[in-house]
C-alpha positions in Angstrom: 12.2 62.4 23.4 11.5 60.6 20.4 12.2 56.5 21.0 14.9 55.8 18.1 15.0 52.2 18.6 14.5 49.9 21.4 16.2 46.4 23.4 19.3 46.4 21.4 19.0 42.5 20.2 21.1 43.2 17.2 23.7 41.0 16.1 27.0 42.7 14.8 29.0 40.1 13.4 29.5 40.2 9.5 27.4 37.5 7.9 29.0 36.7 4.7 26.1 34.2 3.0 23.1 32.3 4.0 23.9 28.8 6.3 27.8 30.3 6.5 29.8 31.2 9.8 30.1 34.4 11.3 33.7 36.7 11.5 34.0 39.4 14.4 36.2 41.9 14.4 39.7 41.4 16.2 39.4 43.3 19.6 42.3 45.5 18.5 40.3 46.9 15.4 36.9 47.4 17.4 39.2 49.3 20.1 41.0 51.6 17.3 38.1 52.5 15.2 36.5 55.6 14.9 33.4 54.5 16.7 35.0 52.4 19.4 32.7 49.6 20.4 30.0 50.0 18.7 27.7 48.2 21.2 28.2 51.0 23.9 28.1 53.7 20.7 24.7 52.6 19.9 23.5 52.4 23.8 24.3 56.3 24.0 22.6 56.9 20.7 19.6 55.2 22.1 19.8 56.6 25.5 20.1 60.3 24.1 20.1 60.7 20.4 20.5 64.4 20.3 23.3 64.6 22.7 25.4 62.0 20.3 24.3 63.5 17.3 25.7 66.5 18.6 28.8 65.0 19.3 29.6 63.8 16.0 28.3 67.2 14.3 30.7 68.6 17.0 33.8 67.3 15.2 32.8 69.3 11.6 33.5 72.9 11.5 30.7 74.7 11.1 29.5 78.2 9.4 27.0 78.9 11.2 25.8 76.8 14.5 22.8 75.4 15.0 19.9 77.1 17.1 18.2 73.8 18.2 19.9 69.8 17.3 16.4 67.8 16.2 13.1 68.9 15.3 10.7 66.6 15.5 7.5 66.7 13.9 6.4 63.0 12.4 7.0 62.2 10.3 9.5 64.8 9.4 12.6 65.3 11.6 15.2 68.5 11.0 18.8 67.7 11.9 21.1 71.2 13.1 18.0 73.9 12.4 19.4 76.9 11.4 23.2 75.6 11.6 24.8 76.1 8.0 28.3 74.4 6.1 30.5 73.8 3.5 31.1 69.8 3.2 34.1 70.7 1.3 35.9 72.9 3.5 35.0 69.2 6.0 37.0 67.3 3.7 39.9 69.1 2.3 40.4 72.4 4.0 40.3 71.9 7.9 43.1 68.8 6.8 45.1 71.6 4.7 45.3 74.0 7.3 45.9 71.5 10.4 48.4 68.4 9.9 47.3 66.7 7.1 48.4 68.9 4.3 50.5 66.8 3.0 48.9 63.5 3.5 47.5 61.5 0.6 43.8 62.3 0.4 43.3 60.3 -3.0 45.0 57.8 -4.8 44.1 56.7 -8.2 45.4 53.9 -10.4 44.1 53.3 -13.9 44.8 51.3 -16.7 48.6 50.2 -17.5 49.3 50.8 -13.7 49.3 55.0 -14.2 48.3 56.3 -11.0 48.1 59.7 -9.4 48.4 60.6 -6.2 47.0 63.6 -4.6 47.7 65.2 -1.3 44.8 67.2 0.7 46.8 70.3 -0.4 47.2 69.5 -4.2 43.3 68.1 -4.3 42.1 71.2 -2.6 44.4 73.5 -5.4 42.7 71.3 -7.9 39.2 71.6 -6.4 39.3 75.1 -6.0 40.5 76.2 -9.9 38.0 74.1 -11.1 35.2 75.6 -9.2 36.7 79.0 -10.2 36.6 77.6 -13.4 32.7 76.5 -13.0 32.2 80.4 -12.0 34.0 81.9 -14.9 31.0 80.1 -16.9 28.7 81.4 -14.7 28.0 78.6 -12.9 26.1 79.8 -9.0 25.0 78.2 -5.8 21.8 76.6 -6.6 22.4 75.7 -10.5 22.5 71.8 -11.7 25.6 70.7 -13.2 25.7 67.5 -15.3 29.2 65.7 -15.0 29.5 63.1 -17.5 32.9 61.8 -17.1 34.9 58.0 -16.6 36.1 57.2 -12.9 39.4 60.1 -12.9 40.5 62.3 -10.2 38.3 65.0 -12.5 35.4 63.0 -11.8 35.7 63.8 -7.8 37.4 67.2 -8.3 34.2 68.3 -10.4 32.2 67.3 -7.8 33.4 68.6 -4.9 34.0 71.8 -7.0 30.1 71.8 -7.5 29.6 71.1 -3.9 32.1 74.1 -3.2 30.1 76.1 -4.8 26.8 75.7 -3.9 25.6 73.5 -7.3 23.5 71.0 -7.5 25.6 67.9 -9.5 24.6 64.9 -10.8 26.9 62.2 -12.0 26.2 60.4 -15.6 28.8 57.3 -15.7 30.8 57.7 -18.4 33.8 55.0 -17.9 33.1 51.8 -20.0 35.6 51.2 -22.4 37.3 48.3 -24.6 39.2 45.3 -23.4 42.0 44.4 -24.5 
């Protein structure tokens, strides 16, 4: 087994500037987070990478599983050999089709206060027509798409539509406009 770190001398607190004091996390926050306490999540990386790896990959649904967690050959690692997925189906169908359908999965607010909110069900709708949309042109898995649009809800819809869809996307920022 590959040695992914060593002692574990790190110090976690949030250092906000040079010479300045340190804030740590309430003990309520550190207990209700994702990761728990990170301290003892980092000592069962170190002690077994793979096995925690597979954990968290554990939580994703997967296409296809994977034949073998970590290759190593340095300097080149593969993560999940063989193991295949949809990142979008991650984020916005496994919440559709469990309890989070209805749940806000995005909220925007632009200029004049207009804002938009969209639910894991309407973003997925949105998601989907637009990578039907994306096919209609002829768009494929493997193709580059260029989106060059201002910080919307499109922006991230194109995206994950691309991402849906198996093209490669690549975001040209298109968002500065006049003051008033």
């Amino acid at each position: 087994m590959q040695n992914f770190g060593g002692e574990m001398n790190e110090d976690f607190d949030v250092k906000l500037v040079e010479n300045a004091k340190y804030y740590t996390p309430d003990v309520q926050y550190r207990r209700d987070s994702w990761i728990g306490d990170y301290k003892t999540a980092y000592e069962k990386f170190l002690s077994d990478p793979e096995a925690f790896w597979a954990g968290v990959a554990g939580e994703l649904e997967w296409k296809r599983p994977w034949e073998k967690i970590l290759e190593w050959n340095y300097p080149y690692a593969k993560w999940f050999v063989g193991a295949q997925l949809n990142i979008t189906e991650n984020c916005l169908d496994r919440h559709v089709n469990g309890d989070r359908r209805n749940k806000v999965a995005l909220i925007w607010r632009g200029e004049n206060e207009k804002e938009r909110v969209y639910s894991y069900q309407r973003l997925l709708g949105e998601v989907s027509r637009f990578a039907n949309g994306l096919k209609t042109l002829g768009v494929a898995k493997g193709d580059r798409v260029c989106i060059y649009m201002p910080m919307v809800p499109e922006q991230l819809i194109a995206m994950l539509a691309c991402a849906r869809i198996g093209a490669v996307h690549s975001v040209v920022f298109a968002g500065f406009g006049t003051t008033p």
